[in-house]
C-alpha positions as CSV (number, residue, x, y, z in Angstrom):
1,X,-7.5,7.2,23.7
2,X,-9.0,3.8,23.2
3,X,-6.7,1.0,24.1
4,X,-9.0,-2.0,23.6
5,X,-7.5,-4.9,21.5
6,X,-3.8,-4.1,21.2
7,X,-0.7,-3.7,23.3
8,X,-0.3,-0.3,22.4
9,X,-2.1,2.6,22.3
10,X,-4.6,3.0,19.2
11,X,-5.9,6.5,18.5
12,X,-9.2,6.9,17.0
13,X,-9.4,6.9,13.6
14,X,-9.9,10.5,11.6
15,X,-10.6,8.8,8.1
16,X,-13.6,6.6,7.3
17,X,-12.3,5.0,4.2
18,X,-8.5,4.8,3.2
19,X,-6.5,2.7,0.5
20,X,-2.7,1.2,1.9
21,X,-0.5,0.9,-0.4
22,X,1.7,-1.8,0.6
23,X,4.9,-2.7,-0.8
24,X,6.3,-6.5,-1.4
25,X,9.1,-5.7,1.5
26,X,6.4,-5.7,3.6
27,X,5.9,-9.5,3.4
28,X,9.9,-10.4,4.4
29,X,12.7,-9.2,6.4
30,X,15.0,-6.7,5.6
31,X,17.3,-8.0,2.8
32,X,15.2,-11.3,2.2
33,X,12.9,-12.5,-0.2
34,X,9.8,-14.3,-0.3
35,X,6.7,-14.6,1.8
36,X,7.8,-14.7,5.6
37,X,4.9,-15.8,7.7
38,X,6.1,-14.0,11.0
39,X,6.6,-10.9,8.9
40,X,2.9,-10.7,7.1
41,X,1.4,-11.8,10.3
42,X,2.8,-8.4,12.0
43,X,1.8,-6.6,9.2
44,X,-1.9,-8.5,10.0
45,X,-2.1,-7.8,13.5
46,X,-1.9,-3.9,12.9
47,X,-4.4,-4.2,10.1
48,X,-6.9,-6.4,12.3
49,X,-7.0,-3.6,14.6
50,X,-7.7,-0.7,12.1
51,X,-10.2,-2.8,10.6
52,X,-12.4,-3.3,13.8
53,X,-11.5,0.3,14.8
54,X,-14.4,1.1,12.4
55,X,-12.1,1.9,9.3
56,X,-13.0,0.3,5.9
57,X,-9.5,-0.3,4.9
58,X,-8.7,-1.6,1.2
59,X,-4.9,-3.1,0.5
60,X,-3.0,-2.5,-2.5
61,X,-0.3,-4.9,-2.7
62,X,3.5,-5.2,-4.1
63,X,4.9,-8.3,-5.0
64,X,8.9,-7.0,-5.1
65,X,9.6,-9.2,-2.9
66,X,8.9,-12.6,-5.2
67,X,9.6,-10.7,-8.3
68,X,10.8,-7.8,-10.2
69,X,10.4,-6.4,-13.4
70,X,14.3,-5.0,-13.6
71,X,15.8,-8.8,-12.8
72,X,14.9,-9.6,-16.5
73,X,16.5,-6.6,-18.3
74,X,20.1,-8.3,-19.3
75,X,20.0,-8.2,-22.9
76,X,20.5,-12.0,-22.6
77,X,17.2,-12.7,-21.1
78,X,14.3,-13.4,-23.6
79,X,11.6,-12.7,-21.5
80,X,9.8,-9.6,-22.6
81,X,9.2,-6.3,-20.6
82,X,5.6,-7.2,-20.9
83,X,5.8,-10.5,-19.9
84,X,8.3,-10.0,-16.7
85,X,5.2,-7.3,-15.6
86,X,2.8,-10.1,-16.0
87,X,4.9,-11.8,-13.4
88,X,5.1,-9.1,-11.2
89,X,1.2,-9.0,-11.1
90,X,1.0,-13.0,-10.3
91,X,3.3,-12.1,-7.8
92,X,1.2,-9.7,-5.6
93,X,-1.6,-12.3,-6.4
94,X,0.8,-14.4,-4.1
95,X,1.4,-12.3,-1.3
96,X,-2.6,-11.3,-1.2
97,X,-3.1,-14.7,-0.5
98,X,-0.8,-14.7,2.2
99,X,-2.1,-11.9,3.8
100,X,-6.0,-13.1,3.9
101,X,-4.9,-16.3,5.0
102,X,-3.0,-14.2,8.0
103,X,-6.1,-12.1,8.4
104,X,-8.5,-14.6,8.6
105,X,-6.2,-16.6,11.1
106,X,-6.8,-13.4,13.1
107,X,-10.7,-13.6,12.7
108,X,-10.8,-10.8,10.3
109,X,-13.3,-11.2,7.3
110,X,-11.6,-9.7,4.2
111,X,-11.7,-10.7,0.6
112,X,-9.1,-10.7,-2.2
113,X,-10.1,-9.4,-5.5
114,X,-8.3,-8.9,-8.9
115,X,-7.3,-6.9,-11.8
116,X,-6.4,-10.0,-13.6
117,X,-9.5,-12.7,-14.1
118,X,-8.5,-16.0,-11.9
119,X,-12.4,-16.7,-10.2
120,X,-10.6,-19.9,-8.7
121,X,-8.4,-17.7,-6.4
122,X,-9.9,-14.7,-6.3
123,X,-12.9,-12.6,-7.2
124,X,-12.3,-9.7,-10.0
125,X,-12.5,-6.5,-8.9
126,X,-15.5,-4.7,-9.5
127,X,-16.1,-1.1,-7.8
128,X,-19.5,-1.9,-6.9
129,X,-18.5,-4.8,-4.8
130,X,-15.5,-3.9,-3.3
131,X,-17.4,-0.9,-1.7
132,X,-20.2,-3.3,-0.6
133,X,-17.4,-5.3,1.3
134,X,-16.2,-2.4,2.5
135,X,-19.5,-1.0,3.9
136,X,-19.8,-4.3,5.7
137,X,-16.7,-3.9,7.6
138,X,-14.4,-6.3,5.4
139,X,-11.0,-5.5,4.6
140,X,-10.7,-6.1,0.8
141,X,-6.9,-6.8,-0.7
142,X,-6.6,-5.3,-4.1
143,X,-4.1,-7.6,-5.8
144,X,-2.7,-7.4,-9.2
145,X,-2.4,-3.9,-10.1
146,X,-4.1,-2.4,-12.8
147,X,-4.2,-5.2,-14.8
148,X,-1.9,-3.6,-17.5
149,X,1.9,-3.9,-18.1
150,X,4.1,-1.1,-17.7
151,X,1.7,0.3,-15.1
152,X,3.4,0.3,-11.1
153,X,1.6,-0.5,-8.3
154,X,1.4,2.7,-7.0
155,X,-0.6,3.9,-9.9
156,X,-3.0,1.1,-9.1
157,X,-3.4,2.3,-5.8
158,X,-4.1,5.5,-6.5
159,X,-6.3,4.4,-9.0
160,X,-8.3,2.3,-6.6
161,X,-8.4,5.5,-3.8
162,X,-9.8,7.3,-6.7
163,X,-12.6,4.6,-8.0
164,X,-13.7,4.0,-3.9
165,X,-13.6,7.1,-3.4
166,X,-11.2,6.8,-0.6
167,X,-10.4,10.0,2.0
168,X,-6.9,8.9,2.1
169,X,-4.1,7.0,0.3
170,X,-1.4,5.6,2.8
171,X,1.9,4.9,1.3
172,X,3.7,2.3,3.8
173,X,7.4,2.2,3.1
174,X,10.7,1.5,5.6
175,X,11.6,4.9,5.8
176,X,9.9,8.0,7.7
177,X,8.5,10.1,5.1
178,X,9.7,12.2,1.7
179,X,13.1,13.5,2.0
180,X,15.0,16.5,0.0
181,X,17.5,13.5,-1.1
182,X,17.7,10.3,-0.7
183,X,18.8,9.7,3.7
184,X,20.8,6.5,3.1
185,X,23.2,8.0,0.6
186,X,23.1,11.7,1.9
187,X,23.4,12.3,5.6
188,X,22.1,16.7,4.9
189,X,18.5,15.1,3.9
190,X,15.5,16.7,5.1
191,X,12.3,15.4,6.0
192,X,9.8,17.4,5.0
193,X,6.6,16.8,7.3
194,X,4.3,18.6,4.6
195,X,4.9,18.9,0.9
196,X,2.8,19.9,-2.1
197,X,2.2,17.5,-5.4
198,X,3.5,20.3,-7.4
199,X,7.0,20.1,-5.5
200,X,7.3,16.5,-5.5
201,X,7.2,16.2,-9.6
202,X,8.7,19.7,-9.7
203,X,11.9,18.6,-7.4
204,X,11.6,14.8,-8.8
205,X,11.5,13.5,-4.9
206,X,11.4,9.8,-6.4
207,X,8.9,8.2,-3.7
208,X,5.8,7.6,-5.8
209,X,6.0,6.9,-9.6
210,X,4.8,10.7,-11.2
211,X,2.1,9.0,-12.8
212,X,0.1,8.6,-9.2
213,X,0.7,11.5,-7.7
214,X,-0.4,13.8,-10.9
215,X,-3.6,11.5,-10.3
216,X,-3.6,11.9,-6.5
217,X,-3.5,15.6,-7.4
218,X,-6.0,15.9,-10.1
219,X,-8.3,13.8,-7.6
220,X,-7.2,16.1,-4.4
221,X,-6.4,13.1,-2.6
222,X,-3.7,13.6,0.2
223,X,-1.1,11.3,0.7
224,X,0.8,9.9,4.0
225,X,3.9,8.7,3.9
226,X,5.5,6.7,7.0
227,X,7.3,4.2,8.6
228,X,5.2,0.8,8.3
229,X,7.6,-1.2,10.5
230,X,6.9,0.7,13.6
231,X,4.6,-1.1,15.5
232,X,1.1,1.3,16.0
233,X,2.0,3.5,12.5
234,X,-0.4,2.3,10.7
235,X,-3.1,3.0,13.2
236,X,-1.8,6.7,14.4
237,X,-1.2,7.5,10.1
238,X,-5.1,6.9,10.1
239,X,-5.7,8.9,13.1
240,X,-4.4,11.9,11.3
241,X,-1.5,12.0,14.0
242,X,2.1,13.7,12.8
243,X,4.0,11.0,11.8
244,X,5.6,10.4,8.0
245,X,5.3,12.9,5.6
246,X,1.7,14.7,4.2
247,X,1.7,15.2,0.4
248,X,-1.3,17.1,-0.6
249,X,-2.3,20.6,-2.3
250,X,-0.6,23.2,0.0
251,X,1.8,21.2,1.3
């Protein structure tokens, strides 16, 4: 087991190429919103070491922690449903930012790129380039989302796994995997350490938006989901190591 770089033990990675799908909450404490710079920095730290542990790593991110879409639907609010997902794209524009700048603080060499044209803050995405970063051992924070309203992020990420033809899409959320029910409201939830796409839309298990995993199944493209806020998961997630919840074909 190689050890070199962190405080902890870092496996060595099974996938060559993977997509993280990483979620506004990631960028503040529990309950807060906003960008927290302790909070993207340990986010940073963990993605620094993945990245120089040989792994071209892309980074779809969130932005739910500036804004949501659902804080504009009063009926006495103006601001169209278009509009208020507009927003929400600018708003994981924000926290990519964040996140190169904490990056590069940490020597990493990464780039930010776009679904929505702004070549004074970002580049666009194109596929082409993005995998040339990739190849040349930059990480490469996909911000924006698909560039559409009415489209979640997590369609955008599995989009992007998809167009970069990524080995696997890791879904990074504060709790440990896919449940039967939801664990915070129903203390008889199950964790299921393996489940099929076909069970997950069948049995409406509400942890991806139905639209990405019906493309994550169409594109046979497995699916972790795990803990993100224990220190190392990242890391032992892309080592193939038991931890979250598989979603794939056989489940």
């Amino acid at each position: 087991m190689d050890t070199a770089g962190s405080g902890v033990g870092t496996p060595a990675p099974r996938y060559k190429r993977v997509v993280l799908k990483l979620s506004g909450e990631g960028f503040a404490p529990p309950g807060k919103s906003g960008v927290h710079i302790e909070e993207t920095l340990v986010l940073a730290r963990q993605l620094a070491r993945v990245a120089r542990s040989g792994v071209q790593l892309a980074i779809v991110v969130g932005g739910g922690n500036i804004l949501r879409g659902a804080q504009f639907s009063s009926g006495s609010v103006v601001i169209k449903p278009a509009t208020a997902h507009y927003m929400g794209m600018l708003a994981t524009v924000m926290n990519g930012l964040a996140l190169q700048e904490a990056l590069e603080s940490l020597n990493c060499e990464t780039r930010l790129q776009t679904a929505i044209r702004m070549e004074n803050v970002a580049e666009p995405f194109i596929r082409r380039r993005c995998i040339r970063h990739l190849e040349k051992g930059r990480i490469v924070i996909l911000a924006g989302g698909t560039g559409n309203p009415f489209v979640t992020t997590d369609t955008a990420a599995a989009l992007r796994s998809l167009e970069l033809s990524a080995e696997l899409l890791l879904k990074a959320t504060k709790v440990d995997g896919v449940y039967s029910a939801d664990p915070e409201k129903d203390p008889a939830a199950v964790r299921f350490v393996n489940v099929g796409y076909d069970q997950l839309l069948r049995d409406n298990l509400r942890i991806m938006d139905t639209t990405a995993i019906s493309m994550c199944r169409e594109g046979k493209l497995p699916i972790v989901v795990f803990n993100y806020k224990i220190e190392g998961n990242i890391e032992r997630a892309i080592a193939g190591d038991p931890i979250g919840t598989v979603i794939s074909e056989v489940g």
